[in-house]
C-alpha positions in Angstrom: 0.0 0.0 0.0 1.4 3.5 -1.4 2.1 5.8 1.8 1.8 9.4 1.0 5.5 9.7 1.0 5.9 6.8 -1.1 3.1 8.5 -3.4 5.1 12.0 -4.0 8.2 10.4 -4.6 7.1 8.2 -7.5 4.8 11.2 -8.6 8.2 13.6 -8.5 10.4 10.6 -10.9 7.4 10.4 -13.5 7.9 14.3 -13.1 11.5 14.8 -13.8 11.9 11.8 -16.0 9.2 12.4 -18.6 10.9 15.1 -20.5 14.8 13.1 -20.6 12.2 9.9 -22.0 10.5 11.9 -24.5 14.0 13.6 -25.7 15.5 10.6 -26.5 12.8 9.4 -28.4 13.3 12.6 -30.5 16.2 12.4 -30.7 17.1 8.7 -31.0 13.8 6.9 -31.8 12.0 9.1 -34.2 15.4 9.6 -36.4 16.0 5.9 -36.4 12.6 5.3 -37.2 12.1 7.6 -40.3 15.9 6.6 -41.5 15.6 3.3 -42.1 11.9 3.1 -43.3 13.3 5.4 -45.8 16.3 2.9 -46.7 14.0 0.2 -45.9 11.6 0.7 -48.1 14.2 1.4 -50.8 15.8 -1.9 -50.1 12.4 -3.8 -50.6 10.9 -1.9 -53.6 14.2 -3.3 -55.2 14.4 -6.5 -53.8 10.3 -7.0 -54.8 11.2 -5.8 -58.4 13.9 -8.5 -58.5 11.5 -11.1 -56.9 9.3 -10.7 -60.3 12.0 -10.8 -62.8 13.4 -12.9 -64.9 17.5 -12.8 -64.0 17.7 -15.7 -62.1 20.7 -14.8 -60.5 19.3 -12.1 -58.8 16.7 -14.0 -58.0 18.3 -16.8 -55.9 20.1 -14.0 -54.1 17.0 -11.9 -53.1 15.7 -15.2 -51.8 18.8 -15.9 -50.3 18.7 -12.5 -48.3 14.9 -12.7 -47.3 15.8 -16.1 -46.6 17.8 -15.1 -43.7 16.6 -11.9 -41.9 13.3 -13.4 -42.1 13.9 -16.6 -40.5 16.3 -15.0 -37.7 15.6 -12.8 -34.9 15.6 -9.3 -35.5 17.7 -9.0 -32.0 20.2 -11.5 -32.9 20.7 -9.6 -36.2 21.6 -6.6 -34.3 24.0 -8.6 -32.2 25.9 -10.3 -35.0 26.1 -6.6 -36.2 27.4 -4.8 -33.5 29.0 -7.4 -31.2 29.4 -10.3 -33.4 31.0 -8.4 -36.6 34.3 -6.6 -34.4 35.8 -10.2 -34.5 36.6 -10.0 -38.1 37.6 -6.8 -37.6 34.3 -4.7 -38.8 33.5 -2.5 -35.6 30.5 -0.2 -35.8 28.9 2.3 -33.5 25.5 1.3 -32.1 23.4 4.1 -34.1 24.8 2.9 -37.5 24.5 -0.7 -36.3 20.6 0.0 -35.7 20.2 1.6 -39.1 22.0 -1.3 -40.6 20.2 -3.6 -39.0 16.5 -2.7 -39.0 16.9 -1.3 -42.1 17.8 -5.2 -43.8 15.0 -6.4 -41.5 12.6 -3.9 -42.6 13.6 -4.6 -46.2 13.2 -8.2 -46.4 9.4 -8.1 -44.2 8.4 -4.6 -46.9 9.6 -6.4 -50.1 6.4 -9.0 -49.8 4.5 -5.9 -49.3 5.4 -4.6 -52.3 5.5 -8.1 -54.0 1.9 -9.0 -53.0 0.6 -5.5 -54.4 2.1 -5.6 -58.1 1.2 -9.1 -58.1 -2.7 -8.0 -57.1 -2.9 -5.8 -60.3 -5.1 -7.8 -63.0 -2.7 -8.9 -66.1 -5.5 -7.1 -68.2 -3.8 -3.7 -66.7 -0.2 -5.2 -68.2 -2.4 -5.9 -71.5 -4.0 -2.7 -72.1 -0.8 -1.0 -71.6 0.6 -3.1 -74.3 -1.4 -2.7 -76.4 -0.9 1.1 -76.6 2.5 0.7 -77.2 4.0 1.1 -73.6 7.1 -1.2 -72.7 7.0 -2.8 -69.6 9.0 -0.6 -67.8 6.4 2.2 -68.9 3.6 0.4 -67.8 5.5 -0.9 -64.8 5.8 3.2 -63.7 2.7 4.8 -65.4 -0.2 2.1 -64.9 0.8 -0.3 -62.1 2.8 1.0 -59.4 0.4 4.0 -58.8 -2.0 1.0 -58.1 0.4 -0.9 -56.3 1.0 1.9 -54.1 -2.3 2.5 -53.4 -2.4 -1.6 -52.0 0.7 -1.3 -50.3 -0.2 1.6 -48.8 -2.3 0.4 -45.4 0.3 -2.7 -44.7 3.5 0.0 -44.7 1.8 2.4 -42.4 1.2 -0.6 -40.4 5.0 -1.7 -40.4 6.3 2.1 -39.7 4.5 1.9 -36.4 5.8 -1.2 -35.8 9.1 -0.3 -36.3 8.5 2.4 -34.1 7.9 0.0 -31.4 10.8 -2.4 -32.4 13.5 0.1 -32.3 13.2 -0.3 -28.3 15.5 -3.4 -29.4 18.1 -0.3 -30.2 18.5 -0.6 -26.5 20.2 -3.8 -26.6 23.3 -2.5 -28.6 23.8 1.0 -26.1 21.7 3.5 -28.2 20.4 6.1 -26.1 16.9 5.8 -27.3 13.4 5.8 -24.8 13.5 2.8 -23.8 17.5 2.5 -22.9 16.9 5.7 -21.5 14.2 5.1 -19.3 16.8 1.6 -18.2 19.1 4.4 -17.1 16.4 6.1 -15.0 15.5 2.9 -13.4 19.0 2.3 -12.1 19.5 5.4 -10.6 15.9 5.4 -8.5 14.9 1.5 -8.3 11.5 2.2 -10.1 11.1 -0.3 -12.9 7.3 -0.3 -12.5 6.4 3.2 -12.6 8.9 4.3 -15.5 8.4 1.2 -17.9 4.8 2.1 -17.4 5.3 5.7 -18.6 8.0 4.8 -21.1 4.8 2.6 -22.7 2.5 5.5 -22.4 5.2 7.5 -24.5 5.0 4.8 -27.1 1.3 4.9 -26.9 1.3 8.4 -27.7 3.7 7.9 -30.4 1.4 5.1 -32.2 -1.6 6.6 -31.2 -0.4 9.8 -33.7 1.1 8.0 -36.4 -2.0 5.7 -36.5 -4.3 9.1 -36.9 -1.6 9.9 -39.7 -1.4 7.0 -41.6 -5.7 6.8 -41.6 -5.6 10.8 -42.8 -3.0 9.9 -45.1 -5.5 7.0 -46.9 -8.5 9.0 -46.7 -6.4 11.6 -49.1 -4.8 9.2 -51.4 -8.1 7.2 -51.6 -9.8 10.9 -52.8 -7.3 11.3 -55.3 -7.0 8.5 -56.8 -11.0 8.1 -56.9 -10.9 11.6 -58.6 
């Protein structure tokens, strides 16, 4: 049972620590975030276009690489990055080794985003494209991928916010994002409860805004397109 005391205290560290929390999550999490959905999303529009080729070699490695990062941990991939690779020499510092690494996970999960959404558009799109005289890399850019966007569009927001949440994994290689920064809280006052409560509630906050963004972002593209 909380003693007034008790009460004040816990009330005064929620105080002073919400500010440092929310800092580094502008600071750390926000940046990492946007940086490699960016590069993420790079990576798997080009590893998707491969998938649906015809240069086999490509091919095999594109499966190869999904193969791997998504059958393994995302965690243990950040290890073998930043811990693992200074045995052969490769040594990285922990913000590089987060965008490394989430942005290869966030590649290989997008790339059947984008897969699945080309792959939805009817053939008779490809057809009537031809048969105007486009090439396939014209009717690849005019006719399908504003479609294909437009599919993929929901399922990306989806996996932004998630990465949002899954860059708390940052913590595990020393980068001074919310959660490792709310760790460092909680060993100075013996808290755990309280902070990882309000660290959550900053996450909350976080998803809760980019949730309202990516549904205001839909309702737009959905306007346009229906124009």
């Amino acid at each position: 049972m909380f003693t007034d005391e008790s009460t004040i205290r816990i009330i005064e560290i929620l105080r002073d620590s919400f500010f440092p929390i929310l800092k580094a999550g502008i600071y750390f999490t926000i940046p990492l975030s946007i940086i490699t959905f960016i590069l993420g999303t790079i990576l798997a529009f080009l590893t998707a276009i491969i998938r649906i080729s015809t240069i086999k070699p490509l091919i095999v490695l594109a499966k190869i690489y999904l193969w791997i990062f998504r059958g393994t941990p995302l965690l243990v991939q950040l290890f073998i990055l930043f811990y693992g690779l200074p045995k052969l020499g490769v040594t990285l510092d922990p913000f590089p080794a987060a965008i490394i690494g989430f942005t290869l996970n966030v590649g290989a999960y997008s790339s059947e985003i984008f897969r699945a959404s080309i792959l939805s558009i009817p053939k008779g799109q490809w057809e009537a494209a031809y048969s105007i005289g486009m090439k396939k890399s014209q009717a690849m850019r005019r006719i399908i991928l504003p479609q294909a966007m437009r599919v993929s569009l929901p399922p990306l927001g989806n996996s932004f916010i998630s990465l949002v949440k899954d860059t708390s994994l940052a913590a595990t290689i020393t980068v001074t994002e919310m959660f490792q920064k709310s760790q460092q809280i909680v060993a100075a006052t013996y808290e755990p409860l309280w902070l990882y409560i309000e660290v959550a509630f900053i996450y909350l906050i976080f998803s809760t805004v980019l949730s309202f963004g990516q549904s205001t972002l839909e309702r737009r593209y959905n306007r346009t397109v229906a124009k």
